[in-house]
C-alpha positions in Angstrom: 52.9 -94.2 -26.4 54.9 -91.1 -25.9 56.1 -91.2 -29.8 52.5 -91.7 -30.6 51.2 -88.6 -28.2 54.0 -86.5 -29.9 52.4 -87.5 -33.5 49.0 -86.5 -32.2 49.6 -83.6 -31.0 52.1 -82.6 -34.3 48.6 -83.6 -36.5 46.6 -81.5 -33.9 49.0 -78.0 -34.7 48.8 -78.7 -38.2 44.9 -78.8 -38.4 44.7 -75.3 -36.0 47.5 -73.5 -38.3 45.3 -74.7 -41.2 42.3 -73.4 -39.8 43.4 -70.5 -39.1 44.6 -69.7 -42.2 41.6 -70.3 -43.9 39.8 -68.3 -41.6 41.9 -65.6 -42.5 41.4 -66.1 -45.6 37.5 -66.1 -44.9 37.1 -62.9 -42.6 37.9 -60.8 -45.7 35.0 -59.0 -46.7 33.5 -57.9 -50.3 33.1 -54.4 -49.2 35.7 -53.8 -51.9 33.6 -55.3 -54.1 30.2 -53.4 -54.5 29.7 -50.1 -55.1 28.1 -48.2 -52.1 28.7 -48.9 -47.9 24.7 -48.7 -47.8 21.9 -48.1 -44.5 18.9 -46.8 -44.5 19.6 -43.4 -43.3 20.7 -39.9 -44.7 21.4 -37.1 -41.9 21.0 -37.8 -38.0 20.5 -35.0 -35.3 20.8 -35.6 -31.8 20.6 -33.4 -28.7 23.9 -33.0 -26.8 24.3 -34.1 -22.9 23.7 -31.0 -21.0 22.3 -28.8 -23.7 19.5 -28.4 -22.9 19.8 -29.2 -19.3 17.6 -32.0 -17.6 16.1 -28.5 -15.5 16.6 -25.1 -15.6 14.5 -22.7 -12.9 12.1 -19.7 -14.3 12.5 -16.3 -12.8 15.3 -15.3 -16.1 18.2 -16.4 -13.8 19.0 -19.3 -15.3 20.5 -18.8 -18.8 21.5 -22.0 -21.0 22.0 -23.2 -24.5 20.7 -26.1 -26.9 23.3 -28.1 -28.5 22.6 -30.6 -31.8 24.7 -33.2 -33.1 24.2 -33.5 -37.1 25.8 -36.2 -39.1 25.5 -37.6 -42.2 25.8 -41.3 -42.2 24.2 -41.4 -46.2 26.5 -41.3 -49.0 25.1 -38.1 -50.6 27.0 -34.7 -49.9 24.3 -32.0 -48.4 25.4 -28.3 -48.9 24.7 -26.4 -45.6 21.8 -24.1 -47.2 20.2 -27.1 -47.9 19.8 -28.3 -44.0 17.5 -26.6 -42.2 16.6 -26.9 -38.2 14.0 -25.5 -36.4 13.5 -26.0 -32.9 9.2 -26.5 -32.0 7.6 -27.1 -28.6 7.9 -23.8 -26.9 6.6 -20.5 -27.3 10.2 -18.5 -27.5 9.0 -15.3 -25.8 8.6 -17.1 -22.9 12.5 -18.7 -23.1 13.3 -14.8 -24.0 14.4 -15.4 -27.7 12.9 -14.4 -30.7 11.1 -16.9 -33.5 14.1 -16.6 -35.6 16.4 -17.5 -32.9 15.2 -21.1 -33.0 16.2 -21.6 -37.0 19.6 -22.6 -38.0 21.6 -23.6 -40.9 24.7 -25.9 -39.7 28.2 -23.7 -40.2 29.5 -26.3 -43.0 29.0 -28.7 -46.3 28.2 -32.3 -45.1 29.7 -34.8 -46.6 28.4 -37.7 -46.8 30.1 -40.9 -45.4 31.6 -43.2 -49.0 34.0 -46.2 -49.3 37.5 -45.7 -51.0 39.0 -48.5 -53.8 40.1 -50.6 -50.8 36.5 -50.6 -49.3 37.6 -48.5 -46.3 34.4 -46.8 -44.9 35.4 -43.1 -44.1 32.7 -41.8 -42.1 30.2 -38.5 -43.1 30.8 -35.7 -42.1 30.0 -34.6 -37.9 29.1 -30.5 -37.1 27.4 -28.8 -34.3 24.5 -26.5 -34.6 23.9 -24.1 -31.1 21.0 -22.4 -30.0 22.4 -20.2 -27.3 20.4 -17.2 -24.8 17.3 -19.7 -23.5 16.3 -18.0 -20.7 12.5 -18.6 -18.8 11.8 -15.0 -17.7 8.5 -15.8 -16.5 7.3 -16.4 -13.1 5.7 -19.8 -12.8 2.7 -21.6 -10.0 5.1 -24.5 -9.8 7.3 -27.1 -11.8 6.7 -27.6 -15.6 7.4 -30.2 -17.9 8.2 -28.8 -22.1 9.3 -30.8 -25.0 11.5 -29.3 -26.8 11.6 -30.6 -30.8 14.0 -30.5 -33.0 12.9 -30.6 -36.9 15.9 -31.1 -39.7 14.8 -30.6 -43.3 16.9 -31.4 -45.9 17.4 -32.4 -49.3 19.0 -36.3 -50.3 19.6 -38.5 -53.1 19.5 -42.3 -53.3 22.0 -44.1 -56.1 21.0 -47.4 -57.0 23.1 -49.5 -59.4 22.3 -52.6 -61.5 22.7 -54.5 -64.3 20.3 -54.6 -67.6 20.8 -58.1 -69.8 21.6 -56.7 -73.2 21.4 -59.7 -76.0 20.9 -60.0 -79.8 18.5 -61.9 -79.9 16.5 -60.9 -76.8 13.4 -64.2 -77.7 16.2 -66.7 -77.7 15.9 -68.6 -74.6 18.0 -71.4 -75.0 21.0 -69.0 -75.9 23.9 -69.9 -73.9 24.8 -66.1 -72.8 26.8 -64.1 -70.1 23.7 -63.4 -68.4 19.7 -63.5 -68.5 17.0 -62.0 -70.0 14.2 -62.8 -67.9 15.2 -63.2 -64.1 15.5 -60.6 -60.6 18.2 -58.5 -60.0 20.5 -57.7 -57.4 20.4 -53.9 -56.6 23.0 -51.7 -55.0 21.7 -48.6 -53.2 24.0 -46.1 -51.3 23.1 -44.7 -48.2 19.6 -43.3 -47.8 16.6 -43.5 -46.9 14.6 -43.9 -49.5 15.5 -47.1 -52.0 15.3 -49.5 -54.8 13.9 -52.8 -52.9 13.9 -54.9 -55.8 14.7 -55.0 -59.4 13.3 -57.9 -62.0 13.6 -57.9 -66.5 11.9 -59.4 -68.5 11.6 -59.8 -72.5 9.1 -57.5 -74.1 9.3 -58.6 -77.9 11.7 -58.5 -80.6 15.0 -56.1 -79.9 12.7 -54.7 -77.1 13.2 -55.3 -73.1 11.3 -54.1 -70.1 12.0 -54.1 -66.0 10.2 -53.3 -63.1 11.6 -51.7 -59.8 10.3 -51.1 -56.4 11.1 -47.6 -54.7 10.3 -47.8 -51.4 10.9 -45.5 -47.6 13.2 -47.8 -45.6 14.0 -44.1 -43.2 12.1 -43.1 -40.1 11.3 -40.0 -40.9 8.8 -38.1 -43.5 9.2 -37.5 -47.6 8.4 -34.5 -49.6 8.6 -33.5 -53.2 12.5 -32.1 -53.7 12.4 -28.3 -53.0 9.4 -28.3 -51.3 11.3 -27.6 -47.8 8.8 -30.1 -46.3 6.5 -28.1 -46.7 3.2 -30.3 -45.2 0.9 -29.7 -47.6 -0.9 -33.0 -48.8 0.2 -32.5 -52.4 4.1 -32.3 -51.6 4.0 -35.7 -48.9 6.0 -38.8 -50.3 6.7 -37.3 -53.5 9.9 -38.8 -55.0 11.8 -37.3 -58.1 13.0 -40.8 -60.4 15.7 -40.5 -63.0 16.4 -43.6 -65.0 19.6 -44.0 -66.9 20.5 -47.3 -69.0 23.5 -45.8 -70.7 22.2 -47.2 -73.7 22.7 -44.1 -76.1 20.1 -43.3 -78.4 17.6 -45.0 -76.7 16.2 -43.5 -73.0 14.2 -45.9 -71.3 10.4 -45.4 -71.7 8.1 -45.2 -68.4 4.7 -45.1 -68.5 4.6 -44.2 -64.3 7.2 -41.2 -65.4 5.5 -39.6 -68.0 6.3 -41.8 -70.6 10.0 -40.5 -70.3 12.9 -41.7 -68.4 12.2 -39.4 -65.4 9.6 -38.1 -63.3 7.8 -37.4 -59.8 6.1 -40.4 -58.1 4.0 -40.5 -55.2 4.3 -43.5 -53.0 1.5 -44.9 -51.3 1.8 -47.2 -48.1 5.9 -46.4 -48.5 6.2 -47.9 -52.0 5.8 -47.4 -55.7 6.7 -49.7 -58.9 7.6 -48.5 -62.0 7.7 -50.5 -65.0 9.9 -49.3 -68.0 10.4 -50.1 -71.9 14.0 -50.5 -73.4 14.8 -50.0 -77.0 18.3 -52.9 -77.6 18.1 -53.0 -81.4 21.4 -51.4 -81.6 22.5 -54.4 -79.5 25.6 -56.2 -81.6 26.9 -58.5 -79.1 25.6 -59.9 -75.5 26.5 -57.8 -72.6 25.6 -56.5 -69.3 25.2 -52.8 -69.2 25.0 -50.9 -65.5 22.1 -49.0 -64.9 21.9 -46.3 -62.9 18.8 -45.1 -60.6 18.5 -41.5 -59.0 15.9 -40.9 -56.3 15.5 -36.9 -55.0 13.2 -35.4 -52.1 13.4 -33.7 -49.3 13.3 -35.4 -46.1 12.5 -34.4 -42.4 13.3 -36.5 -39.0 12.8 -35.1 -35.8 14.6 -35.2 -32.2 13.0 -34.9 -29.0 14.2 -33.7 -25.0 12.1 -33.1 -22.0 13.4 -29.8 -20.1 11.8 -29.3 -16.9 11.4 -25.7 -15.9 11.1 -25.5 -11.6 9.3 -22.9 -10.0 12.1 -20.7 -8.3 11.0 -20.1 -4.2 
């Protein structure tokens, strides 16, 4: 009994070391292994503990500061004159600064976060943007409540990768070939807010293919036509600039919802658009897959909010 307890237990430490080698084995990811470390979101601003205080008192004794945290956790690189903040809410006589005091570029270039050979994720980059000399000067009847806003314009750019079925034949189906004609793609999109949801070709006719992608908002915050500094007008709202490259020289792609060119604005509607294109392959001389590459451009606003609660000085 004892030889046969030792025998079990021998089986039962070969089975663990197994298993844990072949979870090992399983925990590594594929990060390495597609192009972009993806999200849904380009800059982020948040208000800093403190900055403003939860309550300040009126009377123009109590000077204080607000503080922003703005990161980019997209993958696109934003040059500082292309971030703009502007704090809304208050009136800033009345916090004894002027209307130009509440507008700020951040100091530096942020860069957005990307993913090395090895798939390491290094992150965007982090700055600060101050808003110092708030000061309530005025005398008030008793305690009042103020939201203070922030509003960050800036402009971004969504990637998005795939592959386009390039064949010799493009109306033989029962061609055994490295890939398909007629089926749905798997998109990559880097980090943004704005993306390619889905991707799907198809045969058109002799030496001809087409595709259809989705571009849709996956952010929380608002689009505008690129270089419009969100500006609100109707016309500039969820305007997206397309560019469509299939590499394939010779031979741009040909989209009727782009102007009959490979590149144009769009307007989504309900947070989505498709766009159906037309590919010339008649110089195709083998089967292949050929990358294609999707640029989306806008500008895009998000917003922060903090209560500051001003108290009547006795």
């Amino acid at each position: 009994m004892k030889r046969e307890g030792m025998m079990i237990f021998a089986v039962l430490a070969v089975l663990v070391l197994v298993s844990g080698c072949g979870s090992g084995n399983s925990s590594t990811t594929s990060s390495d292994k597609t192009p972009f470390v993806g999200g849904t979101e380009g800059l982020s601003i948040d208000f800093m503990d403190g900055a403003p205080p939860p309550e300040v008192y009126d009377g123009g004794n109590y000077p204080f500061e607000v503080a922003l945290r703005v990161q980019n956790k997209g993958e696109h690189d934003v040059p500082a004159n292309e971030v703009t903040v502007e704090l809304t809410g208050i009136d800033p006589a009345d916090f004894s600064v002027s209307p130009a005091d509440l507008v700020k570029h951040p100091d530096e270039d942020l860069l957005g976060t990307m993913k090395d050979s090895d798939g390491n994720i290094i992150d965007g980059t982090i700055t600060y943007i101050n808003f110092p000399n708030f000061n309530y000067a005025g005398q008030l009847s008793g305690n009042m409540i103020f939201t203070l806003r922030a509003d960050a314009c800036y402009t971004y750019e969504t990637v998005a990768n795939t592959k386009l079925c390039i064949i010799e034949d493009v109306l033989d189906f029962d061609a055994e070939t490295v890939c398909k004609v007629n089926e749905k793609k798997t998109v990559f999109n880097s980090g943004a807010p704005v993306q390619v949801t889905s991707f799907e070709q198809s045969p058109m006719g002799q030496n001809r293919i087409s595709f259809t992608f989705e571009v849709s908002h996956a952010g929380l915050g608002k689009i505008y036509g690129e270089g419009t500094n969100c500006d609100s007008t109707v016309t500039n709202e969820d305007k997206v600039y397309v560019e469509v490259d299939t590499g394939i020289e010779g031979h741009p792609a040909d989209c009727p919802g782009l102007g009959g060119g490979p590149s144009g604005t769009i307007t989504l509607y309900g947070g989505k658009r498709t766009i159906r294109c037309n590919q010339d392959v008649s110089g195709a001389t083998t089967n292949y897959e050929k990358v294609i590459t999707i640029r989306l451009r806008y500008d895009y606003e998000q917003t922060a909010s903090k209560t500051l609660l001003v108290k009547h000085a006795s």
